[in-house]
C-alpha positions in Angstrom: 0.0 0.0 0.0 1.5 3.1 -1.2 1.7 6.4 1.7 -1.5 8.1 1.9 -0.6 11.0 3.4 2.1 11.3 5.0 5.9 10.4 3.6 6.8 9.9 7.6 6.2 6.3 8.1 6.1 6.5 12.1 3.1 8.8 11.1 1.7 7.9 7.7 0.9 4.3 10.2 -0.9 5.8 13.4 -3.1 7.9 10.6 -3.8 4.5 9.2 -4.6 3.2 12.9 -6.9 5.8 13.8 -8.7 5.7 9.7 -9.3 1.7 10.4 -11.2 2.5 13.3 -13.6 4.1 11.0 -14.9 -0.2 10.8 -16.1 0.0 14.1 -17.8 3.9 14.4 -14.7 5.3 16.4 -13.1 7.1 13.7 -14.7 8.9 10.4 -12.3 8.9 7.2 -13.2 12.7 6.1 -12.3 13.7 9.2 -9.4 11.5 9.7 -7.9 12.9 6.7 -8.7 16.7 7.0 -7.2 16.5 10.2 -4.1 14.5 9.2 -3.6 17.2 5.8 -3.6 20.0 8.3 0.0 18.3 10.4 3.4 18.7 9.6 5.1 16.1 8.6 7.2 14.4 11.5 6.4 17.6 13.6 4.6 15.9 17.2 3.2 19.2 18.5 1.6 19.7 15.4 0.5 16.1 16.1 -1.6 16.8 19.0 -2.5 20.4 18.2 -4.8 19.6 15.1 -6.3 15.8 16.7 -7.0 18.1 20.0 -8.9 20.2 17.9 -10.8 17.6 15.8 -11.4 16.1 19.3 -13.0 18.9 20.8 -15.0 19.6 18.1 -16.5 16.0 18.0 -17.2 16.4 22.0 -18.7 19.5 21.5 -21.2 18.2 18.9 -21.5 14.9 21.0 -22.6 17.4 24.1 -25.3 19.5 22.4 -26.9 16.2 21.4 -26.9 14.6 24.6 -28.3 17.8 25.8 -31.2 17.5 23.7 -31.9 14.0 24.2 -30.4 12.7 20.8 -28.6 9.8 22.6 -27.9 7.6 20.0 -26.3 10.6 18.1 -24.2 11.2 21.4 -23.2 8.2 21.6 -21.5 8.0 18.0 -19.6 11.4 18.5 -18.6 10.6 22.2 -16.8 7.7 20.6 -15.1 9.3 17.7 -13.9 12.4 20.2 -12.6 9.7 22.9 -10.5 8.3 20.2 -9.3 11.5 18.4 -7.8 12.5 22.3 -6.3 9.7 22.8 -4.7 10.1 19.0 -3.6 13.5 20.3 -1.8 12.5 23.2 -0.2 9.4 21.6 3.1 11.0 21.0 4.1 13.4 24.2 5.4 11.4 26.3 9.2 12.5 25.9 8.4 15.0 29.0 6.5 12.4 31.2 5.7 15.7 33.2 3.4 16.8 30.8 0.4 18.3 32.1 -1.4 17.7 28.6 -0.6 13.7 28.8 -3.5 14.0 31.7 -5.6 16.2 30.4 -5.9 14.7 27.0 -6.2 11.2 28.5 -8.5 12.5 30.4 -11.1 13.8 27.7 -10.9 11.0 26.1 -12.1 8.7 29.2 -14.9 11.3 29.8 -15.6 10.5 26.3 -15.6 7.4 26.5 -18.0 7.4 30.0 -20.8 8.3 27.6 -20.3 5.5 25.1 -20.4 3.0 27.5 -23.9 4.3 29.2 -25.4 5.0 26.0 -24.4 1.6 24.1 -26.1 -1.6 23.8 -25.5 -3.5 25.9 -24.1 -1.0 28.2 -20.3 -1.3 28.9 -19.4 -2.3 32.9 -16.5 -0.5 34.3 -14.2 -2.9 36.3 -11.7 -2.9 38.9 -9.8 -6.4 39.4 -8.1 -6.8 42.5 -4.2 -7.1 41.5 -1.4 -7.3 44.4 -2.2 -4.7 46.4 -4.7 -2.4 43.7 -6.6 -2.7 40.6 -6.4 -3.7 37.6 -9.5 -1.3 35.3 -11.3 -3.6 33.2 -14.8 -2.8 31.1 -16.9 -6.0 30.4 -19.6 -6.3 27.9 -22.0 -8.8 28.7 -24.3 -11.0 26.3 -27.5 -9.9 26.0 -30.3 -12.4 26.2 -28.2 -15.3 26.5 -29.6 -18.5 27.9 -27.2 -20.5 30.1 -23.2 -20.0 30.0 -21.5 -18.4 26.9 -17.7 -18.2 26.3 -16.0 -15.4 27.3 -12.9 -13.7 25.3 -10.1 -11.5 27.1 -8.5 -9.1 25.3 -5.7 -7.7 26.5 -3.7 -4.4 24.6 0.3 -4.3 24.5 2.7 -1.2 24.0 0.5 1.8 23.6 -2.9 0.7 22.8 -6.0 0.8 25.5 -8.9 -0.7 26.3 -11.5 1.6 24.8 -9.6 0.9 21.6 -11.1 -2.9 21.8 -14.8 -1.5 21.4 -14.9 -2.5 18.0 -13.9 -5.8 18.5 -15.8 -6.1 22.0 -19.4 -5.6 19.8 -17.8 -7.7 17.2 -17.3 -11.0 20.0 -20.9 -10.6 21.2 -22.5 -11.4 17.8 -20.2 -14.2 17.8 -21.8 -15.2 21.3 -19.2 -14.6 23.0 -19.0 -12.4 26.9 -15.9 -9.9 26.4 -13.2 -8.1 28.9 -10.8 -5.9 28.1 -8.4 -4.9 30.9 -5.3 -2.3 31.2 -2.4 -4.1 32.9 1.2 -3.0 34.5 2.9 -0.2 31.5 -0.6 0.3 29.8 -3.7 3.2 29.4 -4.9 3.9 33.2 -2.7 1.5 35.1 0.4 3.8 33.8 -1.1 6.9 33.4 -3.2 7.2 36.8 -1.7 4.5 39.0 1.9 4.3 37.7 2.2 0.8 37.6 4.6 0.3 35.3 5.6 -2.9 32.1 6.4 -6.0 34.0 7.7 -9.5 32.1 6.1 -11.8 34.2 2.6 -11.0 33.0 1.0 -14.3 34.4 0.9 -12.5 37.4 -1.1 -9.6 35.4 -3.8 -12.6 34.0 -4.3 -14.6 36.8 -6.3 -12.3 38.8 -8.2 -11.6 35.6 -9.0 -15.2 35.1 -9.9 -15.5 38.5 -12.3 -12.2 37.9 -14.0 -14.1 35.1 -14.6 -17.1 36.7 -16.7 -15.7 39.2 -19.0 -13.8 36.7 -22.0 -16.7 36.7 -23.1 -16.6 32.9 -19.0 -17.5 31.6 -18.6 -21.0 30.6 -15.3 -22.0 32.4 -14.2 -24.1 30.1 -14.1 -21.7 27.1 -12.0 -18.7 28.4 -10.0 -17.2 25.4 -7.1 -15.1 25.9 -6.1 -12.4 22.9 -2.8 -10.4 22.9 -2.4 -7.6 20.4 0.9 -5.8 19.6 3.4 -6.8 22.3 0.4 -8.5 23.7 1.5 -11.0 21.1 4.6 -11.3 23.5 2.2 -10.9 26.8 -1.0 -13.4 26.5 1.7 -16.9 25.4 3.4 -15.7 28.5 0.9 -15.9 30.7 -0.8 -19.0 28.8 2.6 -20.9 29.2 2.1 -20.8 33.1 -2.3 -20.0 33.4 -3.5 -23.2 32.3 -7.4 -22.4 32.8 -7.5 -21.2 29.0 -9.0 -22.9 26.1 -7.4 -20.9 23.4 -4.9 -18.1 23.1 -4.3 -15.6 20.4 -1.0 -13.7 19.5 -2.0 -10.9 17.1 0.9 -10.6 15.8 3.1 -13.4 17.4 6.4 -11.4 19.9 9.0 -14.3 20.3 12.3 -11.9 21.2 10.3 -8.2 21.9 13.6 -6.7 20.7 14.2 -9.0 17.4 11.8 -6.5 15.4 13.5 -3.3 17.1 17.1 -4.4 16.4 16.4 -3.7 13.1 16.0 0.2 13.7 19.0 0.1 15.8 21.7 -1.6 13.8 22.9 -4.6 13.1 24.2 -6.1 16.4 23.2 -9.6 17.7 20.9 -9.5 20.7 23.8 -10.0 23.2 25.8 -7.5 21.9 22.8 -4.6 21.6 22.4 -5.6 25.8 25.9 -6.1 26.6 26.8 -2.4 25.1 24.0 -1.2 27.5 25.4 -3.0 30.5 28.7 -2.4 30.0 28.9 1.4 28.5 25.6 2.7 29.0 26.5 6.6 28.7 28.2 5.7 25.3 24.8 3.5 24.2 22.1 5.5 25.5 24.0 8.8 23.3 23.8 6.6 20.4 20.1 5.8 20.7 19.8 9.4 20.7 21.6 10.2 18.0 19.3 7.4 16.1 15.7 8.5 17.2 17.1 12.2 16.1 17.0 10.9 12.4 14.1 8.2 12.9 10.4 8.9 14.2 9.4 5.6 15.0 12.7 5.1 17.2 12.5 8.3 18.8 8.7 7.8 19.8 9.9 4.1 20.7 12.2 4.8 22.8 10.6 7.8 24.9 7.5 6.2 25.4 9.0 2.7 26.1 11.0 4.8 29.4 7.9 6.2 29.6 5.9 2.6 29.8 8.9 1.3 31.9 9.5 4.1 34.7 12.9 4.7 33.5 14.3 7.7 33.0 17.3 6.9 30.1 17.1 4.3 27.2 19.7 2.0 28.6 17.5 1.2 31.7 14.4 0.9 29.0 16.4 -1.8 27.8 17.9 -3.8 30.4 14.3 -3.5 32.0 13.2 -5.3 28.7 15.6 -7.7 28.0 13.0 -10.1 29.9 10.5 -10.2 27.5 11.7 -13.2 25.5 10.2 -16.5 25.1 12.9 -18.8 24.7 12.4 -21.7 27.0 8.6 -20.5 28.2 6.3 -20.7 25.3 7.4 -24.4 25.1 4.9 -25.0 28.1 1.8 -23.4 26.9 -0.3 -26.5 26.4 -3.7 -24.6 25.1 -4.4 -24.2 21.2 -2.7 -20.9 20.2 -3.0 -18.7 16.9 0.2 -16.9 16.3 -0.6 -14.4 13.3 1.8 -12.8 10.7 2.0 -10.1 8.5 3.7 -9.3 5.0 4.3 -5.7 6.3 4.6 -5.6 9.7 7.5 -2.8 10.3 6.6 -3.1 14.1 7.5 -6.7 15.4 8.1 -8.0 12.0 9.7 -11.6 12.0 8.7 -12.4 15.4 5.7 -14.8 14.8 7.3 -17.9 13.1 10.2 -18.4 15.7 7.0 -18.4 18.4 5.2 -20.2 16.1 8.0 -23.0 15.6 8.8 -23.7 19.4 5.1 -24.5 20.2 4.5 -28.1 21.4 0.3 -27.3 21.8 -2.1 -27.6 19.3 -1.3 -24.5 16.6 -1.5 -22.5 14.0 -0.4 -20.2 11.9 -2.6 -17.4 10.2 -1.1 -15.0 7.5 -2.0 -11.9 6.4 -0.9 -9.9 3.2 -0.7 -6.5 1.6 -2.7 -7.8 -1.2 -5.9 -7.8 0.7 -4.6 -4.6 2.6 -4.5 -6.5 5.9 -0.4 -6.5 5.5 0.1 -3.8 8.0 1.1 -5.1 12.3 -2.2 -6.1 14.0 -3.8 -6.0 10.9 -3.7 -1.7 11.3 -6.5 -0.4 8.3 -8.0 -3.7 7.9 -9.2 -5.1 10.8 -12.6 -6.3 9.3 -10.7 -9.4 7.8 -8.6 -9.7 10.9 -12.0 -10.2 13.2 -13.6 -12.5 10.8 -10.6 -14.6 10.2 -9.5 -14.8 13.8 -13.0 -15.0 15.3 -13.5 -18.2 13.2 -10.7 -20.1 14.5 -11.9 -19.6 17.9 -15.6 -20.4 16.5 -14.0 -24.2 15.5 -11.7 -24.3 18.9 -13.8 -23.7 21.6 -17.0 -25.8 19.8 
């Protein structure tokens, strides 16, 4: 797929995130694209300045028609300005200090508030006792189900958030299936509000969430389904190789090594090299990173927002903090069925799915996605229509 907007590929792909949402009501492509013609190119204040102002507009419209008893018009507008703010606030978090960060992030959860009162069914917010807090959750519930249906757990990975799974949350109930969503250590409110920050033991993270849906009377027990997305791909077959109460889990798109698909953006060291060099000369490595994310977008949001997501405050803690979040020797003992999913395109995690894929003793497969049905992109980013339907249906066969 040739750039549609923007020659900056760091941007040209989050404009392309934010357009697919357009499939599920959060997003509107004239307005996706009027906003994203009015940035400049690679320039983040100009980022957040013109989504900001396509957000408010959208919540201001979304307000009036509340007001006047238009609900199902709210409703539509609240969910296109919640996602617009949290566009807008995607890329400050070089100055973790930010006031805007909160007030953005903000917005777009008072956005979202509406949605989930106005929709149907209405969306239940949830806090799952983790350690010695919560984990927030929202849980949309079959409607009109008789007996005990599956339930599927979707759970985001580097930078997405749970209000971004709406689409695929209403999606999962007309397959008959309950559906959480939850924010874990480094992710949406449990960074932003509680500062709990990435941890690489995440079956610590899904255990209590298990436990959570196990006690909700109308889930089957027996058919809990466990979806990672991004680095979730890395995050759900970790906890699968150790929670063994799941009938399925899915790794959209598969994370063996989290740092094989970075590497590439940072040169052409072996993996014990690139963490050696930050071990043994971190001053020297972290001014090289910076030297790198000076010329390259996607490294420079990368690695700021990956201190950011990890509490650190330099790039060689960000990755000795990470250097955990590798597979080798764990994905061996995940003993439910697993989808790990692949794309042509993916310039995110690209070329992490097969090794996954390959070390898996379980029941698998393997589901491929191209640029020739536009589904080519990480996560299947502009095309996720395909992704559901394809991805849904292998769960349809597993869990019958």
């Amino acid at each position: 797929m040739k750039n549609l907007i923007f020659k900056d590929s760091q941007f040209e792909f989050q404009t392309l995130r934010v357009l697919g949402s357009s499939a599920s009501g959060a997003a509107d492509i004239g307005e996706v694209v009027e906003t994203a013609q009015r940035i400049k190119e690679g320039d983040f204040k100009s980022w957040c300045d013109e989504w900001s102002k396509t957000a408010k507009s959208l919540e201001e419209s979304a307000e009036e028609s509340y007001s006047k008893g238009h609900f199902i018009s709210a409703k539509k507008a609240y969910l296109r300005a919640a996602n617009y703010y949290r566009t807008a606030e995607f890329y400050l978090h070089e100055n973790p200090n930010n006031p805007i960060i909160g007030e953005l992030y903000e917005k777009s959860l008072r956005c979202f508030s509406y949605v989930m009162k106005l929709n149907k069914p209405a969306i239940e917010a949830v806090k799952i006792p983790y350690e010695n807090t919560f984990l927030p959750a929202h849980y949309y519930k079959l409607q009109n189900s008789n007996g005990k249906a599956p339930v599927l757990i979707a759970m985001t990975g580097y930078d997405g958030t749970k209000e971004e799974f709406y689409g695929l949350a209403m999606t999962a109930l007309e397959h008959g299936m309950n559906f959480l969503t939850f924010e874990g250590p480094g992710q949406g409110e449990a960074v932003r509000k509680q500062k709990l920050f990435f941890r690489y033991d995440y079956e610590k993270v899904v255990t209590p969430v298990i436990d959570y849906v196990i006690s909700r009377k109308e889930v089957d027990q027996a058919k809990i389904i466990l979806w990672g997305e991004s680095l979730g791909g890395y995050l759900a077959p970790r906890a699968a190789a150790f929670e063994h109460r799941l009938a399925a889990c899915v790794a959209n798109s598969g994370v063996y090594d989290f740092f094989g698909g970075i590497l590439r953006e940072l040169g052409n060291n072996s993996r014990e090299e690139f963490f050696s060099a930050a071990r043994i000369n971190p001053e020297e490595f972290d001014k090289n990173i910076y030297s790198i994310a000076k010329l390259n977008s996607k490294v420079r949001w990368g690695i700021y927002h990956g201190m950011y997501v990890f509490g650190v405050n330099s790039p060689h803690e960000y990755i000795l903090k990470a250097e955990d979040f590798y597979l080798k020797d764990i994905a061996e003992k995940i003993k439910c069925p697993t989808l790990v999913i692949d794309s042509d395109n993916d310039g995110i995690l690209g070329g992490q799915s097969k090794p996954l894929y390959d070390v898996l003793r379980c029941k698998k497969e393997y589901m491929f996605f191209t640029s020739e049905n536009g589904a080519g992109y990480h996560c299947q980013v502009g095309a996720k229509l395909i992704g559901w339907e394809r991805i849904l249906s292998w769960i349809e066969d597993i869990i019958k």
